[in-house]
C-alpha positions in Angstrom: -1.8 -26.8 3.1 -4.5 -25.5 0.7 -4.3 -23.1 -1.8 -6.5 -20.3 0.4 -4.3 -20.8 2.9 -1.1 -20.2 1.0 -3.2 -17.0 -0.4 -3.6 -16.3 2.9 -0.2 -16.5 4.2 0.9 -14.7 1.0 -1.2 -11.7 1.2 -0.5 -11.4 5.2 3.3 -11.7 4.2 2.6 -8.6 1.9 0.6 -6.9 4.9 3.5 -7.2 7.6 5.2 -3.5 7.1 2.9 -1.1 7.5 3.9 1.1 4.2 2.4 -2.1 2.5 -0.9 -1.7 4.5 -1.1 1.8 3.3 -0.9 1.5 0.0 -2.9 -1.4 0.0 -5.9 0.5 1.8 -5.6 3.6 -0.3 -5.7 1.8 -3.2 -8.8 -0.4 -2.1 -10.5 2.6 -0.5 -9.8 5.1 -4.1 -10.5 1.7 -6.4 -8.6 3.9 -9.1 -4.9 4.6 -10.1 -3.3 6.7 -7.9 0.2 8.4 -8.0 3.8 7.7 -6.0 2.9 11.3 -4.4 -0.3 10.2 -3.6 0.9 7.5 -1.9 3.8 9.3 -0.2 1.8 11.9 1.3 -1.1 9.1 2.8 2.0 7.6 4.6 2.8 10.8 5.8 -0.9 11.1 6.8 -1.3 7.6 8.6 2.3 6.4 9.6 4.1 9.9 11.1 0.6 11.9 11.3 1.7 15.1 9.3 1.0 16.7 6.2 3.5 16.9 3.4 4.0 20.7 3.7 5.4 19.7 7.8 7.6 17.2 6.7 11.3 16.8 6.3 13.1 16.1 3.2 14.9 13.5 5.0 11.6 11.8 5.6 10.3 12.2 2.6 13.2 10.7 0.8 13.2 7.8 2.8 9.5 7.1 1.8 10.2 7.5 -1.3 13.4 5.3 -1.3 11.1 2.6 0.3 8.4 3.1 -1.8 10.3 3.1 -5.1 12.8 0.6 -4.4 11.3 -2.0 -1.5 7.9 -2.1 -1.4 5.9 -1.6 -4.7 8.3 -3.7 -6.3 7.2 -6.7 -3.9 3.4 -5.5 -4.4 4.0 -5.8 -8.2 6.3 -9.2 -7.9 3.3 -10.5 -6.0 0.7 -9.4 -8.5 -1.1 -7.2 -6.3 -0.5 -3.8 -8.1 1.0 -2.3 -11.7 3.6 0.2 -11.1 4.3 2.3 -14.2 8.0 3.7 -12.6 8.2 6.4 -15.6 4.2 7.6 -14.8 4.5 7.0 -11.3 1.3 5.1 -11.3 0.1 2.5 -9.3 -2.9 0.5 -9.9 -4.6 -2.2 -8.1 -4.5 -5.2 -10.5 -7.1 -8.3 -11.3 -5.5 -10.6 -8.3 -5.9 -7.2 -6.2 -9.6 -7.4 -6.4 -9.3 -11.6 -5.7 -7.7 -10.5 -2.7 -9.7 -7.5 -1.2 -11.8 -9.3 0.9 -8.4 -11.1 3.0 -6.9 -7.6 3.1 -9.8 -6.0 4.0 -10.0 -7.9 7.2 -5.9 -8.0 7.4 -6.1 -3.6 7.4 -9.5 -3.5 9.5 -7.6 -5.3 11.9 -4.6 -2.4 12.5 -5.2 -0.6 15.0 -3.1 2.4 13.5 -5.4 2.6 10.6 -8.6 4.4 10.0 -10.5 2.7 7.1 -11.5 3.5 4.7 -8.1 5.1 3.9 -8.6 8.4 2.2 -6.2 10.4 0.4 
């Protein structure tokens, strides 16, 4: 197997839950930092279709749960992202922008997603 195609396999690994997707897309689509709220509130946009203000604690804990503890930390383990926990920043890093063009094809390619992701 080649190394593009263990890239390949890597990054659509990363892709599988759509949290992942998410964040990915916002943070290719804003090309900036952007915070853990931002991020909550664009999976409350694109995943249960609601604003923040309609939402339920209960669902906004477990993003945040899943956010904090699941899926940024396997975004950063990858290389993918920085996640200051104590800022509650996340940035798209180097390898993120080596990447863009398989994840932009990966998140054009849902269905559920409108992209460009906006926040």
């Amino acid at each position: 197997m080649s190394v593009d195609s263990l890239a390949f396999d890597s990054v659509l690994g990363l892709c599988q839950h759509q949290h992942r997707r998410i964040v990915l897309g916002v943070l290719a689509a804003e090309q900036r930092s952007v915070t853990f709220n931002d991020l909550t509130q664009a999976i409350l946009k694109y995943n249960h279709q609601r604003p923040i203000s309609e939402a339920s604690e209960d669902v906004l804990t477990e993003i945040r749960l899943s956010l904090h503890h699941v899926h940024l930390p396997k975004l950063a383990a990858a290389g993918l992202i920085n996640y200051d926990t104590e800022k509650e920043l996340v940035e798209p890093s180097e390898q993120f922008d080596q990447t863009q063009p398989t994840l932009s094809t990966i998140l054009t390619a849902d269905p559920s997603l409108d992209t460009p992701m906006k926040l």
